[in-house]
C-alpha positions in Angstrom: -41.1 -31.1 26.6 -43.0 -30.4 23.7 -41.1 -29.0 20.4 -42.7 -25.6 20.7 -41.3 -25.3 24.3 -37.9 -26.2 22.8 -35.6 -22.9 23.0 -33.3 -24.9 20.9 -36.0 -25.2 18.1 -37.1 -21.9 18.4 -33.8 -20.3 17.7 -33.7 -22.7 14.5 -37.4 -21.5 13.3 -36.4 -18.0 14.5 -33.9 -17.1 12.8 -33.7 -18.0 9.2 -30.2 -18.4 7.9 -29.7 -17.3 4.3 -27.8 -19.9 2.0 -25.1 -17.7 1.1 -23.8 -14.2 3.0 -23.3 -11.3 1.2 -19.5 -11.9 1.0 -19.7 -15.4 0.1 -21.8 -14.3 -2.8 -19.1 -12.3 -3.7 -16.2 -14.2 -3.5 -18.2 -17.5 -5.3 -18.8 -14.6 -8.1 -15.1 -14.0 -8.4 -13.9 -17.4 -8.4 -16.6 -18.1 -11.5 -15.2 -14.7 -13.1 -11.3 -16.4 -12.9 -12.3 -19.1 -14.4 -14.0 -17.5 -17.2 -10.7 -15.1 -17.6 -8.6 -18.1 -17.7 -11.3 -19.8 -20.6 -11.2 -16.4 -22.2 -7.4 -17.4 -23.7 -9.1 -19.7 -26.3 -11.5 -16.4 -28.1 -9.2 -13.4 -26.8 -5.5 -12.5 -28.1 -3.5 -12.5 -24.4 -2.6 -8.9 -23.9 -6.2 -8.3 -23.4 -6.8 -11.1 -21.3 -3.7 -10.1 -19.2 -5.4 -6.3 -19.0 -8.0 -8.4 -17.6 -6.7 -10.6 -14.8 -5.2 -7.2 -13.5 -8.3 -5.3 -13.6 -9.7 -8.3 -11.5 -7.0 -8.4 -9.5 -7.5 -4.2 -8.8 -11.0 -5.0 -7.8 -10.4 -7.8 -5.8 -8.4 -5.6 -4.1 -10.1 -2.8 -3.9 -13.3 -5.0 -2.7 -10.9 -6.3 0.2 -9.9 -2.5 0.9 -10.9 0.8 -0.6 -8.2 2.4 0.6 -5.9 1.2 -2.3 -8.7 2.9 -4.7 -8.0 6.0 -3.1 -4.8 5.2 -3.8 -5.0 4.2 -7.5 -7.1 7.2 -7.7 -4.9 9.4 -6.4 -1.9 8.1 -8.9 -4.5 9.0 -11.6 -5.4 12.3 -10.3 -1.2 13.4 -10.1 -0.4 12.1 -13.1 -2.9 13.2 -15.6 -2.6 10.1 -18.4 -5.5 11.6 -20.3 -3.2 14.7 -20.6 -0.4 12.8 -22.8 -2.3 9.8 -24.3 -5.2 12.1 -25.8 -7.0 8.7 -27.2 -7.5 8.3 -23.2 -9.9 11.5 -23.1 -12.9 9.6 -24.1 -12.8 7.2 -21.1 -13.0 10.6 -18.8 -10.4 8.7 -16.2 -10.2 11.0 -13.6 -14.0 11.4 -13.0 -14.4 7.2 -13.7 -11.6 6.5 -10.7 -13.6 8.8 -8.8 -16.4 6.9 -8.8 -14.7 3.8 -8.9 -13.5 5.0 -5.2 -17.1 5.8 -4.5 -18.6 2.3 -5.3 -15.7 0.1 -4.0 -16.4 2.0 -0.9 -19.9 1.8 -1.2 -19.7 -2.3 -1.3 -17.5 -2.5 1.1 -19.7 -0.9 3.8 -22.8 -2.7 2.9 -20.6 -5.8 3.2 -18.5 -5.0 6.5 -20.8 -2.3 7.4 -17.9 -0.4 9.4 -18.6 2.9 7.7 -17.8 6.1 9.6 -17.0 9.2 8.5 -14.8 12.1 10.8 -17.0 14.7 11.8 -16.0 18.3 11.2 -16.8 21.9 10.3 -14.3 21.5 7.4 -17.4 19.6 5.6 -19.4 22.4 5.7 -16.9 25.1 4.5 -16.1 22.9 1.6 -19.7 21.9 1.0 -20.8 25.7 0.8 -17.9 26.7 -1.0 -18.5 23.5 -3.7 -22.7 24.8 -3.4 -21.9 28.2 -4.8 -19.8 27.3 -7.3 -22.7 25.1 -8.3 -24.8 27.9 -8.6 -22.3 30.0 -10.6 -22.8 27.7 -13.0 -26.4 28.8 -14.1 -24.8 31.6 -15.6 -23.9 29.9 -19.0 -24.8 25.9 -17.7 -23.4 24.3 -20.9 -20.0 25.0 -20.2 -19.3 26.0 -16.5 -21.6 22.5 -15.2 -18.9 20.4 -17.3 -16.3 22.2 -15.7 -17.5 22.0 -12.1 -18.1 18.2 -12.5 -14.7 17.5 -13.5 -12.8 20.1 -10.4 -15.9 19.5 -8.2 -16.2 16.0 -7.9 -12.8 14.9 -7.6 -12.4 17.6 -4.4 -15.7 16.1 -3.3 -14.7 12.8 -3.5 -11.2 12.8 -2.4 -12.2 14.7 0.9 -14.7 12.5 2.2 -13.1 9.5 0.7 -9.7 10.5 2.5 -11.3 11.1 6.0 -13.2 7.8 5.7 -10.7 5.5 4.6 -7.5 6.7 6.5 -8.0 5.5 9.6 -4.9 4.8 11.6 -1.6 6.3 11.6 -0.2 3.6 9.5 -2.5 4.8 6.7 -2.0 8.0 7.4 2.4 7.9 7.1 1.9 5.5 3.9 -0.6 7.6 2.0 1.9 11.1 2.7 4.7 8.6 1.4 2.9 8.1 -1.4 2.0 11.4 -2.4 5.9 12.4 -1.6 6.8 9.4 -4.0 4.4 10.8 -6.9 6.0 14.2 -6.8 9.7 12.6 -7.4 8.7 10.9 -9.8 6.7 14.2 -11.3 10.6 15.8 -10.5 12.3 12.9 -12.3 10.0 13.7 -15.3 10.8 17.1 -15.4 14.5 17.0 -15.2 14.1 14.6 -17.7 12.9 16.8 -19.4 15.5 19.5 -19.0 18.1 17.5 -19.7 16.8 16.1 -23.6 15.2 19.6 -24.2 11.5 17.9 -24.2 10.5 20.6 -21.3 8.2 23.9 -22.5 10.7 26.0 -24.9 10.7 29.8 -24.4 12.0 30.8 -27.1 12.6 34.6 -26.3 14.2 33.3 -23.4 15.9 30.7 -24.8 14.9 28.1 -22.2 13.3 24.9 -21.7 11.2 24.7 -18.8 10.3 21.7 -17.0 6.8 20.6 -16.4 6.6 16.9 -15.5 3.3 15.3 -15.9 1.7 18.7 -15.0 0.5 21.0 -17.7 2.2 24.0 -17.1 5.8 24.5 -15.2 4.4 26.9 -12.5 1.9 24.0 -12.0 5.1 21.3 -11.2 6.5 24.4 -9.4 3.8 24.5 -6.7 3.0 20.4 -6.2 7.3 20.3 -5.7 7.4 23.0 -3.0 4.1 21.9 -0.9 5.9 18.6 -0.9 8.8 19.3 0.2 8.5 20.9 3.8 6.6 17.4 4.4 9.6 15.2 2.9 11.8 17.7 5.3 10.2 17.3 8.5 10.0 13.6 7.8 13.9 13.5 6.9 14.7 14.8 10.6 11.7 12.2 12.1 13.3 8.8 11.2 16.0 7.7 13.1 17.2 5.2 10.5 19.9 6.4 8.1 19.1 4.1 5.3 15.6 6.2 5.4 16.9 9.5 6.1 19.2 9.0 2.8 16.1 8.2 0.8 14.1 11.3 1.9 17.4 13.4 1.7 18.1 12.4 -2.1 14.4 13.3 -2.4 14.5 16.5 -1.2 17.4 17.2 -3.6 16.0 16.1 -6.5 12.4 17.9 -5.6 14.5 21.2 -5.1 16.6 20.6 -8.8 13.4 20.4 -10.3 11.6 23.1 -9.0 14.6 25.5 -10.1 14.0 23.9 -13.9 10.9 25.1 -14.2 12.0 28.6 -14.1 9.0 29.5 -12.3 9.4 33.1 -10.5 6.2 32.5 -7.8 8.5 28.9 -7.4 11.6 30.7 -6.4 9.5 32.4 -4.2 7.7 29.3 -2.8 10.8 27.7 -2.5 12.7 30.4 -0.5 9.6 30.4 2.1 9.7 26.3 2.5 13.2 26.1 3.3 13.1 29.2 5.9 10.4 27.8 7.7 11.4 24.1 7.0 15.1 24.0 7.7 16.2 27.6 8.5 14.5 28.4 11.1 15.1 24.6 12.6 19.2 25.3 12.0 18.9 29.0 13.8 16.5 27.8 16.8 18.9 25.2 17.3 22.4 26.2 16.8 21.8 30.2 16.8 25.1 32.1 14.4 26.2 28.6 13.6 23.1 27.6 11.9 23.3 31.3 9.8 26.2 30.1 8.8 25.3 26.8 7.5 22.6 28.3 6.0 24.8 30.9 4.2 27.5 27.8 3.1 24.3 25.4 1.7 23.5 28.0 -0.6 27.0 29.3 -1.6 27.6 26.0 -2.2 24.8 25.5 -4.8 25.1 28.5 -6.4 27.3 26.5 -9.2 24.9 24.1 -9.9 22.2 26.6 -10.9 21.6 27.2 -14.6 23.1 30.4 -15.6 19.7 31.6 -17.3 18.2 31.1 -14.0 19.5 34.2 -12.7 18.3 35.9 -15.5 15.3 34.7 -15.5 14.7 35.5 -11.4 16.0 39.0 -11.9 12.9 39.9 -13.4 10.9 39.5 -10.9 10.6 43.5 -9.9 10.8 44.4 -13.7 7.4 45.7 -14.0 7.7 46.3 -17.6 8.3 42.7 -18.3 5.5 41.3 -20.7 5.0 38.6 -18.1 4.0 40.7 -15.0 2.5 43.5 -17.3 -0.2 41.0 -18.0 -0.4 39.5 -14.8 -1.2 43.6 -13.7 -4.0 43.4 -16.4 -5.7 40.2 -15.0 -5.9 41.9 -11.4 -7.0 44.7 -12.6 -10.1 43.0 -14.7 -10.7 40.6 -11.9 -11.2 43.1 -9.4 -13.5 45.0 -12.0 -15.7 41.5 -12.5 -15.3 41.4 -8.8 -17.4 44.5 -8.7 -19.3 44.4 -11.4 -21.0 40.5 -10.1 -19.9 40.6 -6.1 -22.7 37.9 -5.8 -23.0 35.4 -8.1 -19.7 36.1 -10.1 -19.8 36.0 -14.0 -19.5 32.0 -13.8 -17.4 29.1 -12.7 -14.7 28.5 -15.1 -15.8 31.7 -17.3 -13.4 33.7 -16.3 -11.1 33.8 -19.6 -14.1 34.3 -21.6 -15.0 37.2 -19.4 -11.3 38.4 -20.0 -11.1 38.3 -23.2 -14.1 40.3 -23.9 -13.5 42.7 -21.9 -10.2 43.1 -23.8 -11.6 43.5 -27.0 -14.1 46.1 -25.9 -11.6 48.3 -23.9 -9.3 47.7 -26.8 -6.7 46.5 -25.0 -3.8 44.8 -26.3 -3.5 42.0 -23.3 -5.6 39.5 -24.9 -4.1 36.4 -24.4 -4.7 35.9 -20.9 -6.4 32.9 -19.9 -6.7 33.3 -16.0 -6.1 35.8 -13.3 -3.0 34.8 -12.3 -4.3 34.6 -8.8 -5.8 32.4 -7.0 -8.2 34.5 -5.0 -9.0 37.0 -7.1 -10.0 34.7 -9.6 -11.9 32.1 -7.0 -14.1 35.7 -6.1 -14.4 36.7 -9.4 -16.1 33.4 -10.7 -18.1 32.3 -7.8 -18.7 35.4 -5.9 -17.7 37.2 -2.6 -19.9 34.7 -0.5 -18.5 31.5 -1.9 -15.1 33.7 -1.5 -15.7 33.6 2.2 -16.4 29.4 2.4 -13.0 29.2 0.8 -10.8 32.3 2.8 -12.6 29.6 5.5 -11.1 26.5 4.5 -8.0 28.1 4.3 -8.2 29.0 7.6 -9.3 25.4 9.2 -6.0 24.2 7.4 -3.6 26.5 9.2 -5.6 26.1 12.2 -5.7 22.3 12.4 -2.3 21.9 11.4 -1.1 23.8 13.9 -3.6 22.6 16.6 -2.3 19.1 15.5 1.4 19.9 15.9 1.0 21.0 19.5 -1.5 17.5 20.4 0.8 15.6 18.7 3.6 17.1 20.4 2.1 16.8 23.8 1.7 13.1 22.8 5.4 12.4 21.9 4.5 11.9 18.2 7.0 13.0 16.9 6.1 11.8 13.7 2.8 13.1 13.4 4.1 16.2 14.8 6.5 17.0 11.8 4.1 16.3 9.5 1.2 18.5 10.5 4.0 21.0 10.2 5.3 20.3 7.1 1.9 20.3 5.6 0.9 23.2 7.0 4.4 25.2 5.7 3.4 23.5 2.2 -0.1 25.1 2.4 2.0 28.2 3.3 3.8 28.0 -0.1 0.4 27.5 -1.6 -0.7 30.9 -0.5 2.5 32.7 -1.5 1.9 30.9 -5.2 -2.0 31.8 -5.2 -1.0 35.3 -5.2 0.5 35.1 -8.9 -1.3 32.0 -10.1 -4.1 30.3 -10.2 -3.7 27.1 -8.3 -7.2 26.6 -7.4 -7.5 23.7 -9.6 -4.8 21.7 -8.6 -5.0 18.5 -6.5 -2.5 18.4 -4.5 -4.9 20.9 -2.3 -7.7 19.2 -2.1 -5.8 16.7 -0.8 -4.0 18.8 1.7 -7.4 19.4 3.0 -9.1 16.6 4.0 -5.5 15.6 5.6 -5.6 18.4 7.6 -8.8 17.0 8.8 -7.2 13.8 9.6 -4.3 15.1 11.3 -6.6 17.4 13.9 -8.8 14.1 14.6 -6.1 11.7 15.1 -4.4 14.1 17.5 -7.4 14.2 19.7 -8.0 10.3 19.7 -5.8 8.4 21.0 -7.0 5.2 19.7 -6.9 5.8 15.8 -2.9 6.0 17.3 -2.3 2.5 18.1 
């Protein structure tokens, strides 16, 4: 047999094999990059060569699996350092770990190439809701275009990033632990807070409001009560009492907080998660008796509410309190921007300029106002009623998945799963109730209730992301 006729040989001149694979190449890369980290000791003081094996370390990491920079990411996201170390503004974090998320994940499929990506009509409500607030922007570009890459690529990349990269149920229960474990410690910050007088002082009021790592107290308000129907529902799904302790002395603490921020849409949050999360779970299952457990849990806390709490929530239907008076005002003018630009809206982000001068020209005296105070008038009023409709849409693909999860899951004898696609969706619940006396649209915590929606309706239907 002649070489040519060889199949052996013609396999060998056939294929040609490259000297190193893309992951070898890689990991060669890293192992010259250690050594120059360990060199680095003789030229660099050791903090920052310690700052530097951990960097590697992340990327290593991350390189092995993106889905602890989604985690990282999301850490940075609830946290906000560049909020209390100013000097970190200049690095521009949040959008930076964004991207960081984006190009870990980017390598990783050109390596492993195992991308796939969870199909849904989610991605286009978010997509046109994201495109036209893109083109509310035009409207005055050197401002708005700054504001919608910092809000818009943070919900663009932690939605397609969180679809991608959970992908089993193990991923799925850590990642909602995680989140659940960032709001204590948000909680443990704010009663912190409370307790050394650090929190936001009210002077006419005379109190100190908590607000954790968030910016404002209403903000720690709402990221506390969407939490904690999901730490409840998972409370009653372990069986194990060391782990129904931890989530019950969770709970507690999430609730203490929430009542030191003084928030009046938080009382109101607050009141809706634990009737749907635990009172209507008590009266399904022990009828009067669970009334009256419900009546004894909250005569029993009644002593361990500040006094000025009371005070504070008997406000609520005093319409001639300065609070709500201007919270009227902002309706009002949203409604008339509403009207004035149902289209394109008077600009993403604008909408405080917009109030403002409309004050001054009508010669009002509410000029301090900054937002709406309300989520959806404010959404329509900066990006129009069409881009209004994407995101009344996305609303609705939450409670619908959520609930179309709970029943699949159910069907399925997950009971985990099951409670969770409930208690998110009672969260989101508490996150309408709050939209309609602030603006929340900003915060993260929903656009990462989203895309987990998403995942919860997709798992439920396929039973082999289960296993």
């Amino acid at each position: 047999m002649l070489e040519y006729d060889n199949p052996k040989v013609d396999a060998i001149h056939l294929e040609e094999q490259a000297l190193f694979e893309l992951p070898g190449l890689i990991k060669f890369f890293m192992v010259i990059f250690s050594f120059v980290v360990g060199a680095s000791l003789l030229v660099f003081p050791w903090q920052i060569v310690l700052a530097i094996f951990f960097g590697l370390a992340l990327l290593v990491a991350i390189f092995r699996n993106p889905y602890w920079a989604l985690i990282v990411f999301l850490m940075g996201a609830v946290f906000h350092p560049t909020h209390h170390f100013q000097e970190l503004q200049k690095f521009h974090l949040a959008k930076n770990l964004a991207f960081l998320v984006v190009f870990a994940w980017a390598v990783h499929i050109m390596v492993y190439r195992d991308f796939k990506i969870i199909k849904s009509i989610q991605t286009i409500f978010l997509s046109g809701f994201l495109l036209f607030a893109f083109f509310a922007c035009f409207i005055y570009f050197d401002f708005s275009f700054n504001y919608f890459m910092e809000f818009g690529t943070k919900a663009f990349i932690l939605y397609f990033a969180i679809t991608g990269l959970i992908n089993g149920r193990k991923r799925l229960i850590n990642f909602i632990s995680i989140l659940i474990g960032c709001s204590l410690v948000n909680a443990i910050a704010g009663i912190y807070q409370y307790i050394t007088g650090t929190g936001m002082l009210y002077a006419e009021e005379g109190i100190v409001r908590s607000f954790g790592f968030e910016l404002d107290p209403n903000y720690l308000a709402m990221n506390l009560t969407m939490s904690i129907p999901i730490a409840v529902e998972m409370f009653f799904a372990f069986g194990r009492k060391r782990i129904k302790s931890i989530f019950l002395g969770t709970i507690i603490v999430l609730i203490i907080a929430n009542i030191l921020t003084f928030s009046r849409a938080g009382l109101l949050q607050l009141c809706t998660v634990i009737w749907l999360s635990l009172g209507v779970r008590l009266i399904k299952k022990y009828k009067v008796v669970g009334v009256f457990i419900l009546v004894f849990l909250f005569l029993f806390s009644l002593p361990f509410i500040p006094a000025k709490y009371y005070a504070r929530m008997g406000t609520i239907l005093n319409f001639q309190e300065s609070a709500i008076a201007l919270r009227f005002a902002g309706w009002q003018n949203g409604i008339e921007m509403i009207k004035d630009h149902p289209v394109r809206g008077v600009g993403f982000g604008i909408f405080r300029y917009e109030f403002l001068m409309r004050s001054f020209l009508s010669d009002s005296p509410l000029k301090m106002l900054f937002d709406a105070q309300n989520t959806f008038i404010q959404t329509a009023a900066e990006i129009g009623l069409i881009g209004f409709v994407f995101f009344l849409l996305i609303i609705w693909f939450v409670i619908k998945s959520t609930s179309k999860a709970e029943i699949n899951f159910n069907n399925k004898n997950d009971i985990m799963l099951a409670q969770i696609s409930r208690g998110v969706r009672v969260g989101f619940i508490a996150y309408l109730i709050g939209g309609m006396f602030y603006s929340y649209l900003h915060l993260i915590i929903l656009w990462i209730i989203v895309p987990i929606s998403v995942v919860l309706v997709e798992f439920s239907k396929n039973q082999e992301i289960l296993r």
